[in-house]
C-alpha positions, 0 to 999 in steps of 0.5 A: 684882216682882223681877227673876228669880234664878239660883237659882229665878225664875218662868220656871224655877219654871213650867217645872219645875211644867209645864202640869198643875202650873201648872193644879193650882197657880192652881186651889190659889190661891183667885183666887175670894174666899170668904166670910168664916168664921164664929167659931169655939169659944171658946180653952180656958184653959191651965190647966196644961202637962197641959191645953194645949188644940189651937188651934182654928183647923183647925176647919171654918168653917160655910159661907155659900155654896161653895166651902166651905173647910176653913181660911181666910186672910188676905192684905194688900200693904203697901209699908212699917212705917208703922203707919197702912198695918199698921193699915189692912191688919191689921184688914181682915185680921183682919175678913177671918178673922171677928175677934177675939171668938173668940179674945180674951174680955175680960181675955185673957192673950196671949203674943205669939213674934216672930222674934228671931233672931242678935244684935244685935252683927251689926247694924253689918255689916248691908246693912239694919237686921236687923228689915228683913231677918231678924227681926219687925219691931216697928212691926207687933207694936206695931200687934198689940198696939194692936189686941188690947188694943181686943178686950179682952186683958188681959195681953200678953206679947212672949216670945222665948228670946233668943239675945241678952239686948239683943235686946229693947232693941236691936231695938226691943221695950221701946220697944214694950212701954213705949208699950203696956204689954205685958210682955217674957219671955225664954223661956231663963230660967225666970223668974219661975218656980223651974223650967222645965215639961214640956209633953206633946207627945202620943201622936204625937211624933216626936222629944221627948215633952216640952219644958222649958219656961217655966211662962208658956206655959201660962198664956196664953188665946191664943199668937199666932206673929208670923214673917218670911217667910224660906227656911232650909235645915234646914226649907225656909222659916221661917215661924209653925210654924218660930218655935216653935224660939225658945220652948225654953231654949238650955241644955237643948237645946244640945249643950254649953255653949259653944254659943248655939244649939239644936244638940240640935234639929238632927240629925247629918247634911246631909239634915234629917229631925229638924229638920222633925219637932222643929218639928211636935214643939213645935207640937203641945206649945204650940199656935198659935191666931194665926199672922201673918207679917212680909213686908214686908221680909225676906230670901231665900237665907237666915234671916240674914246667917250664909247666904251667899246671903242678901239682903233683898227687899221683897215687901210682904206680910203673912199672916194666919190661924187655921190655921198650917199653911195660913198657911205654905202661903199664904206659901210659895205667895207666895214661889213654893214648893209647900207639898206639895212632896215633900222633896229639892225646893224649897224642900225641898232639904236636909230634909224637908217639916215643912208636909206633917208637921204637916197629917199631925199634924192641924195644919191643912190645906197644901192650897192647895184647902182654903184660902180666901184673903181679900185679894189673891191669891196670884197677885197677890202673888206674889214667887219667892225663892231658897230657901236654900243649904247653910250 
């Protein structure tokens, strides 16, 4: 546990929610262990970007016994990236949620989204090595990786739209992808299609009713968003539903070329309504069915080294569930939050609540009531972060 903060520590955090808050709060946390889910339907195949099925983990598990939970996850302590730790702690995990069989079925082709973020320029400056402060680790995909090939995947793929093109070499990937023989994409370039795709948001969009995308995306029998538990202050927290913003190429939603970053994402003023509902947006145009979050070692007040505020932290946790949205919520509970917090609080601060946004778009569920949490507590892990400072 770390020492309170200035900005948000446990004292001020249990003040502001009081006693009925604090009631409310322990009562979402699950102290009880449910049991297990039963498997749920098998993934259909994404055949074009028209038939990008909804990822079925909101689906209700078949209860053995109450409480019934509507969305189940998984949680593990580990103190650090040693893969016999992540692989010990992942595989309870993933038994925890009912396995793999339900997702991954023999020759699976698997996209796997870390979050690679920055560039590998700034790590000179860094107090610790970026993939322990700001970006996914590789050691815990390549532990994915291992295990998703004993389930009987077949083609796997690490694919981010890379803000740096020596992302991959420099952070570690393409020593991950030549120990496993997964593939490495990046999702700025259409490659090794002629052209980017529209993928269809639906008859519910917010902002876009289509992304350009890359082809590959809609190939994939499983999408699994492996992101690092960090705060941000245009979405609140940056976890498996914020990653997403990495999948669109940063030429066609940037603002003008000189620009390396997604400006068209973000809106003109402070306050952020169109960050959240952009996130919401891309989710349900490439659904998630795996959402695993890098807690080991992260960073709060902060998405990065260009956030003031930012400093790492060490609170050893990984999250893990078939539902993205209560997976968020679990992690954002963790890191001393409400996951229904109302927008203009924390860690909601300067932008509005996107978790709240995607329950409401049928996502998945950030009731912690509604979610059943396997592994330690939530209470047990409990690690408050400083949420993120206006840029």
């Amino acid at each position: 546990m770390k020492p309170d903060s200035p900005f948000l520590n446990r004292r001020g955090f249990l003040k502001l929610l009081g006693l009925s808050g604090l009631s409310l709060l322990l009562t979402r946390c699950g102290l009880l262990r449910p049991p297990a889910p039963a498997a749920t339907a098998t993934p259909k195949t994404l055949a074009t970007p028209t038939s990008i099925p909804t990822a079925t983990a909101t689906d209700t598990p078949t209860p053995t016994s109450t409480p019934a939970y509507l969305s189940h996850v998984a949680t593990a302590k580990v103190g650090n990236y040693d893969p016999a730790l992540m692989r010990a702690a992942m595989t309870r995990m993933l038994d925890d949620l009912g396995g793999l069989g339900d997702l991954i079925k023999p020759g699976a082709r698997v996209g796997i989204k870390p979050n690679l973020t920055g560039g590998t320029w700034s790590d000179p400056s860094l107090p610790a090595p970026a993939t322990e402060l700001f970006n996914t680790h590789p050691a815990l995909v390549q532990v994915l990786i291992e295990l998703l090939i004993e389930a009987g995947a077949g083609t796997i793929t690490i694919m981010e739209g890379l803000g740096d093109p020596l992302a991959y070499e420099g952070w570690g990937y393409s020593d991950v992808a030549r120990a496993t023989g997964a593939e490495l994409l990046d999702l700025c370039f259409a490659d090794p299609y002629p052209d980017f795709t529209a993928f269809p948001v639906g008859p519910n969009y917010h902002v876009y009713e289509s992304f350009l995308m890359n082809p590959a995306l809609a190939e994939l029998d499983v999408f699994i968003s492996v992101a690092k538990m960090k705060c941000h202050t245009s979405a609140g927290v940056t976890l498996s539903l914020k990653n997403l913003f990495g999948i669109p190429p940063i030429s066609l939603y940037r603002r003008s070329p000189d620009q390396n970053n997604r400006s068209s994402f973000h809106g003109d003023a402070a306050y952020e309504t169109r960050v959240p509902r952009v996130i919401v947006d891309i989710n349900q145009a490439r659904p998630v069915h795996l959402a695993i979050i890098d807690g080991i070692m992260t960073a709060e007040g902060g998405a990065g080294p260009w956030n003031r505020e930012a400093a790492q932290v060490r609170p050893g946790v990984l999250v893990a569930g078939k539902d993205p949205v209560a997976t968020d919520a679990v992690a954002t509970a963790i890191m001393g939050f409400d996951p229904t917090a109302a927008s203009r609080t924390t860690p909601f601060l300067f932008c509005d609540n996107h978790l709240a946004l995607a329950a409401e778009a049928g996502l998945g569920t950030n009731l912690l009531s509604e979610i059943g949490v396997h592994g330690p507590s939530i209470a047990d892990l409990s690690y408050p972060f400083r949420p993120a400072q206006a840029l």
